[in-house]
SETIDO-481832 format. One line per 10 residues: number of its first residue (from 0); for each residue x, y, z of N, C-alpha, C. Coordinates in Angstrom, 1 decimal, padded with zeros to 4 digits, m for minus. Atoms other than C-alpha are relative to their C-alpha. Layout:
BEGIN
NUM> X,Y,Z,X,Y,Z,X,Y,Z; ...
***
This chain:
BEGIN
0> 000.8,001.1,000.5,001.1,027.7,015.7,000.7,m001.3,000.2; m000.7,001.8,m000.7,002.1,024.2,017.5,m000.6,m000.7,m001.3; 000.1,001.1,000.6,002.3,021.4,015.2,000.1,m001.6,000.4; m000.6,001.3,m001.0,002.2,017.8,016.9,m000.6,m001.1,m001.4; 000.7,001.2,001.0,002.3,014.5,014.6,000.2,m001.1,001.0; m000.3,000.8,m000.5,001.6,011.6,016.6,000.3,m001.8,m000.8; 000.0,001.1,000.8,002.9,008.4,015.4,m000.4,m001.4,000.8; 000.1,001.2,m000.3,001.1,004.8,016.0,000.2,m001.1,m001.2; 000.0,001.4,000.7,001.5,001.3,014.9,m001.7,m000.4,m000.2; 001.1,m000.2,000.7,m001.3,000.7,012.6,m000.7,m002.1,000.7
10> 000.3,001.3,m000.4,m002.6,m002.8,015.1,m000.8,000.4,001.5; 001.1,m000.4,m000.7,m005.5,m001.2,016.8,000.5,000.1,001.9; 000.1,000.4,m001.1,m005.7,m001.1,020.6,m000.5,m000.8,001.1; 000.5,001.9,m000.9,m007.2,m004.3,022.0,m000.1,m000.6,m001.1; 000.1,001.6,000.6,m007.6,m007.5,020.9,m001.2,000.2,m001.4; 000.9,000.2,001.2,m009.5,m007.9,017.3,m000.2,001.1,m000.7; m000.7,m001.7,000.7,m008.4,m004.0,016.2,000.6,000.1,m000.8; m001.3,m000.1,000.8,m006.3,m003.5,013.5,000.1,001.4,000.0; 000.2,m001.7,000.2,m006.8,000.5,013.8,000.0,000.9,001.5; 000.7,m000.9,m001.1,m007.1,003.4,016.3,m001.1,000.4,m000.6
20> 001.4,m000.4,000.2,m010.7,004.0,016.7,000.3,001.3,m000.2; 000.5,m001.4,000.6,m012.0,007.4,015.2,m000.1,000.7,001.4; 000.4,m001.1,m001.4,m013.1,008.3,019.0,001.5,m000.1,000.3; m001.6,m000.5,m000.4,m009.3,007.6,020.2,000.7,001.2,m001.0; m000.2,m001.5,000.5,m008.2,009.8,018.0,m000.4,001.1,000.3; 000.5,m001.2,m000.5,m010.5,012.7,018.3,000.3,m000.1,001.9; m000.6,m000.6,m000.6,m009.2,012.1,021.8,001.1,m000.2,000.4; m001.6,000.3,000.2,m005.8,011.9,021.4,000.4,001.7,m000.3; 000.0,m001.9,000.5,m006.6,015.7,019.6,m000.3,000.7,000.9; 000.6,m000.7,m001.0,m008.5,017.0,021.9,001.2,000.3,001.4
30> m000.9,m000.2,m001.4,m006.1,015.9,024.9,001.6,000.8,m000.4; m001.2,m000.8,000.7,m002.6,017.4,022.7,m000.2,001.5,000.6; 000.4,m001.1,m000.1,m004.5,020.3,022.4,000.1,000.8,001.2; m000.1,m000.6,m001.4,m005.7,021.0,025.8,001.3,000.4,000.5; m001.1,000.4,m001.1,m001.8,020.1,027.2,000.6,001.4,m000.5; m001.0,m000.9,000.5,m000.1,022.7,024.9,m000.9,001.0,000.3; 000.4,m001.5,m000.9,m002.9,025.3,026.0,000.5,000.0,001.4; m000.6,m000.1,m001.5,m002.0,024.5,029.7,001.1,000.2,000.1; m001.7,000.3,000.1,001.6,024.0,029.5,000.0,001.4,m001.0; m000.7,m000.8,000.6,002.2,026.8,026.9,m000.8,001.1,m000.5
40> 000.9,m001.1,000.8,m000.8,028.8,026.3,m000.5,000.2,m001.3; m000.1,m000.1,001.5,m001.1,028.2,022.6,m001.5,m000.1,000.1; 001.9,000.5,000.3,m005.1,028.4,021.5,m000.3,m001.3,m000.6; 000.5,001.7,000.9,m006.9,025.2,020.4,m000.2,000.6,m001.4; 000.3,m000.2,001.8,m007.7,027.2,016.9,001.8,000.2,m000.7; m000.9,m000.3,000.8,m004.1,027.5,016.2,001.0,m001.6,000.1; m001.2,001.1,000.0,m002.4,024.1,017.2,m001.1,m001.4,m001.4; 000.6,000.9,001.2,m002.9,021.2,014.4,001.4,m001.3,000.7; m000.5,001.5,m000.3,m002.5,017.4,015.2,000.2,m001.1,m000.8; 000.4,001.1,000.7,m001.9,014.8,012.6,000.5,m001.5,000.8
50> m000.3,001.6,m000.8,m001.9,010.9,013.9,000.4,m000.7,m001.1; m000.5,000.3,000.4,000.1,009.1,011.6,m000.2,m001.5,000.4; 000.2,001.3,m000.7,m000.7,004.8,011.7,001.2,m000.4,m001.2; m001.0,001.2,001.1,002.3,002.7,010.5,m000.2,m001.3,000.4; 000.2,002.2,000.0,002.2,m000.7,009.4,001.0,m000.6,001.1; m000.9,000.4,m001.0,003.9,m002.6,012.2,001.1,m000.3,m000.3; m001.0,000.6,000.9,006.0,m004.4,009.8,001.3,001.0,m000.4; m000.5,m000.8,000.9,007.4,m000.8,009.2,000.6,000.9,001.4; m000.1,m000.4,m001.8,008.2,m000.1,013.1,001.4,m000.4,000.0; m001.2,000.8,m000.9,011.5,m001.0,014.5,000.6,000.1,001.0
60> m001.1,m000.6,m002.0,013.4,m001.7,018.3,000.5,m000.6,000.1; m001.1,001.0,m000.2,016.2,m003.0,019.2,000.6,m000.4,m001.0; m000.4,000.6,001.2,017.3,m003.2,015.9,m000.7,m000.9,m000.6; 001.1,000.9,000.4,014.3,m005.3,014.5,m001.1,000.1,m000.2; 001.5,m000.6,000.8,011.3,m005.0,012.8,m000.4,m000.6,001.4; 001.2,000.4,m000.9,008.4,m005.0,015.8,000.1,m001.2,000.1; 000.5,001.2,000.3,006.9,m008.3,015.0,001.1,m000.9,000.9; m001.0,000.5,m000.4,010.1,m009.9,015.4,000.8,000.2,001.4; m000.4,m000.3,m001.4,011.4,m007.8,018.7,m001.0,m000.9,000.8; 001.5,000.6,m001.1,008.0,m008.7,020.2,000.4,m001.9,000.0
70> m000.2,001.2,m000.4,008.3,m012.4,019.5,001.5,m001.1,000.6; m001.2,000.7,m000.8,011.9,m013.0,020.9,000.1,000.7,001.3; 000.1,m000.3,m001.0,011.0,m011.1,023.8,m000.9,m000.4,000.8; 001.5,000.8,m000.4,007.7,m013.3,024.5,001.1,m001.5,000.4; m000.3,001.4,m000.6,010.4,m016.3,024.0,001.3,000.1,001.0; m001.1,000.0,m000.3,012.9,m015.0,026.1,001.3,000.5,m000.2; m001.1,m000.1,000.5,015.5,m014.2,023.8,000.6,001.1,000.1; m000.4,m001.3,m000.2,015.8,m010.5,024.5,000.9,000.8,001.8
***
């Protein structure tokens, strides 16, 4: 029984998003799914996918909360 949790940052995917759409997800599931039946044979009734959205603010790279990576790497600073 596969288990995959995928984790995003909770700031949508385009412009004026703050969320992954309902349809990205279901295929986000769907595509998991399929990969681990190809790749490993597991059935689609046995594998389980949770999508996990974190607040960005709760992200970190480079040693730095998101927000902050992102805007010293927009000015250069990185």
């Amino acid at each position: 029984m596969p288990m995959v949790t995928i984790q995003v940052t909770r700031e949508g995917s385009g412009p004026g998003r703050s969320a992954v759409t309902a349809d990205e997800k279901a295929q986000l599931i769907a595509g998991v799914s399929q990969l681990l039946l190809d790749v490993l044979n597991k059935p689609l009734d046995s594998t389980f996918v949770v999508i996990e959205e974190v607040e960005l603010e709760n992200w970190g790279w480079g040693g730095l909360p998101v927000p902050e990576y992102r805007r010293r790497l927009a000015a250069g600073e990185t």
